[in-house]
N, C-alpha and C positions, 0 to 999 in steps of 0.2 A: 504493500500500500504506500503512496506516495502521501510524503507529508506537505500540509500546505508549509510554504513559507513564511515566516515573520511578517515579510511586507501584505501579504495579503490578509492575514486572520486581524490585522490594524483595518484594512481596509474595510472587511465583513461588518467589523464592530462600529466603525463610523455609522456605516450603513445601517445597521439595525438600530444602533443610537438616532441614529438621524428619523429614522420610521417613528420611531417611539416616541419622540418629541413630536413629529408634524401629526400622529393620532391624537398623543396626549392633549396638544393646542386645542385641538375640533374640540373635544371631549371636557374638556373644560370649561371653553366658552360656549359649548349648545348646555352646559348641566353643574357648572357651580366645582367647588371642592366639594361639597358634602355629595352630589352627584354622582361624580366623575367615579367610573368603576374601571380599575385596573383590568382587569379580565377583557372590558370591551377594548380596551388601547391597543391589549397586547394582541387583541385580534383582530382588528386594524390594521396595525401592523406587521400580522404576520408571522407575530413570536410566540416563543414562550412567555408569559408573564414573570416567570423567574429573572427574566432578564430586566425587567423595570427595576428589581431592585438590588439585581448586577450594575447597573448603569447608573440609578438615581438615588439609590439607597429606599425610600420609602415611598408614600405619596407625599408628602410634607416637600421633599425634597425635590419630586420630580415637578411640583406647582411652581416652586421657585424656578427652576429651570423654564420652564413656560412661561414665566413672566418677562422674566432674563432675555429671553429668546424672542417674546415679541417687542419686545424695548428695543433691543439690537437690532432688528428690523426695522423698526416704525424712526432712527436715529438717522440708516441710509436710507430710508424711504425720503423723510424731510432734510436732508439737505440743502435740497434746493430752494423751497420753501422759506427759510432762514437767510436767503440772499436775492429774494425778493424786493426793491426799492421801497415799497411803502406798504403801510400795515393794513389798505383796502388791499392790496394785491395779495399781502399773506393770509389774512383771512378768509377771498374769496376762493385759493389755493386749499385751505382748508377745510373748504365744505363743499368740495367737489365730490360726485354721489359714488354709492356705493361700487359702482363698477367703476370706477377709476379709484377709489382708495377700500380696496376691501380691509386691508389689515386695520385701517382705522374705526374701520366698523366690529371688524373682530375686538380688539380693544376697547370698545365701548361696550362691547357682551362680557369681558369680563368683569369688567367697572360694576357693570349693573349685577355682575353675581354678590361681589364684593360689598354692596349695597345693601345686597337683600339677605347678605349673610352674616349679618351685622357685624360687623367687625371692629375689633375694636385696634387703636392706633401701633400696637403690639403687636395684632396678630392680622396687621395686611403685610401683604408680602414685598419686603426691600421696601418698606416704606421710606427709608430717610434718604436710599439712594434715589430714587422714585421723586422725591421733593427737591433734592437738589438739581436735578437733573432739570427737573420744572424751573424753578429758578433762575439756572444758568441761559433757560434756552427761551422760553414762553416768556415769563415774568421779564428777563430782560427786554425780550423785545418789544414787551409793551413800554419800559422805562426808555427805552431809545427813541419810541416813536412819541411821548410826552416831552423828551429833553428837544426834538424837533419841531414839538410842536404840532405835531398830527394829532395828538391826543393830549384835551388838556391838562399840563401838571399838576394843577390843583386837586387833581383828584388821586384817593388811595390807591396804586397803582396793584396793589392785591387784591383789592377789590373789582379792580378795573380787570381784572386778568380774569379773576373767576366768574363775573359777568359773561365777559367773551368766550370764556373755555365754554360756559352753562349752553348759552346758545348754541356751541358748534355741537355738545354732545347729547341734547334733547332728543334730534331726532334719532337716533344709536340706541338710547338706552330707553327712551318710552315712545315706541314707537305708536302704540297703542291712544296715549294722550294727542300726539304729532297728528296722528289721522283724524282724530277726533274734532281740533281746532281748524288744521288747515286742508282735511280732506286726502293728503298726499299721507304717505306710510313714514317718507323721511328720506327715503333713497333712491327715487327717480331722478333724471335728471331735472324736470322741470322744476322740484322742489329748490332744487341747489340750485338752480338759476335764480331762482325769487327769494332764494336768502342769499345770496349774492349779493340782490338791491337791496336788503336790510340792511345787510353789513356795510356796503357805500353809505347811503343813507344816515345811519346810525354813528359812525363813523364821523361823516361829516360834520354832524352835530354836536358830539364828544369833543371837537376841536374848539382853540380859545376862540373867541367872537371874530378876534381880526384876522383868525387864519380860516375861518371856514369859506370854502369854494376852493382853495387850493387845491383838492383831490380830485377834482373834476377834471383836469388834465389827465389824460394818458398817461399810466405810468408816474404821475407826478411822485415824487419822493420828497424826503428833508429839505433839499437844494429850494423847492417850489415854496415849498411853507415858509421857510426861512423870508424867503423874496417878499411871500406876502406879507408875513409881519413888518417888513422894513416900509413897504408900500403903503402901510396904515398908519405908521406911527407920522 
């Protein structure tokens, strides 16, 4: 009998890691932690279940891993997004519908398990990575588009963030309420077109007195806003 080599039985196990994780994901976010039944993953993917806790050590462990994993996705996903000119562009970029951002909708299913599974600030997962992360990436961006002036300073820029996050993640996590008010489920495209003109909109009005209409340009960014404040004073 020929033995595999080293280089491949590395390879096998990626492999089956890699399965076990993209089951695990499904299995999560269609059914919660308290849901999530190792038996269905491992047969998803194809394995033994033994190997979930070859690979993850437990479910405790292999959830974090799924979070881990759609974070590290959802980080190259938005890239781009983050060097975006102005903060209508980023958030019209971020409520584009669910066939063009499925992970973000994934991501909103597990938010709303975590929601529903009362959690407490101890037991959500990588919470304090999870907040920094926010911080460094959302939060600022909203404090850059106030220090520009797209967004007025005066206002608590925490506050100002969980506003705009609440919006983008309504339709994701109550999709049920979403159809209710505006008749759309949250993920057609038509929907993400007419919050698109919220967010313009909304936007525009969040801005100081003497800078609003600057975003009405194309593309306008900091350079415009700035222009207008000088224009007014």
């Amino acid at each position: 009998m020929i033995e595999p080599a080293k280089g491949d039985e590395v390879v096998n196990g990626q492999d089956r890691r890699g399965r076990l994780l993209e089951a695990a994901i499904v299995e999560f976010s269609r059914r919660g932690h308290a849901g999530a039944r190792i038996q269905a993953i491992a047969e998803a993917a194809g394995v033994n279940k033994q190997l979930i806790y070859h690979y993850f050590g437990d479910k405790a462990q292999l959830e974090r891993a799924v979070i881990a994993e759609v974070i590290r996705r959802q980080d190259d996903e938005e890239v781009h997004l983050y060097a975006l000119p102005s903060f209508k562009e980023f958030m019209e970029a971020r409520c584009l519908p669910k066939e063009d951002r499925p992970l973000a909708w994934l991501w909103g299913q597990l938010l709303a398990w975590e929601a529903l599974e009362h959690r407490s600030q101890g037991d959500v997962v990588h919470f304090e990575e999870r907040r920094a992360r926010f911080n460094a990436r959302f939060l600022r961006r909203v404090r850059e588009s106030q220090n520009s002036n797209e967004l007025d300073p005066a206002m608590d820029p925490n506050m100002l963030a969980l506003v705009m996050l609440a919006i983008e993640l309504i339709p994701r996590v109550l999709p049920n309420v979403t159809r209710m008010v505006t008749g759309f489920s949250g993920d057609e495209p038509e929907f993400a077109e007419q919050l698109a003109v919220i967010f313009d909109q909304l936007i525009d009005h969040l801005a100081p007195a003497a800078y609003r209409g600057a975003g009405e340009q194309d593309g306008a960014g900091p350079e415009q806003y700035a222009a207008a404040g000088e224009a007014s004073t």
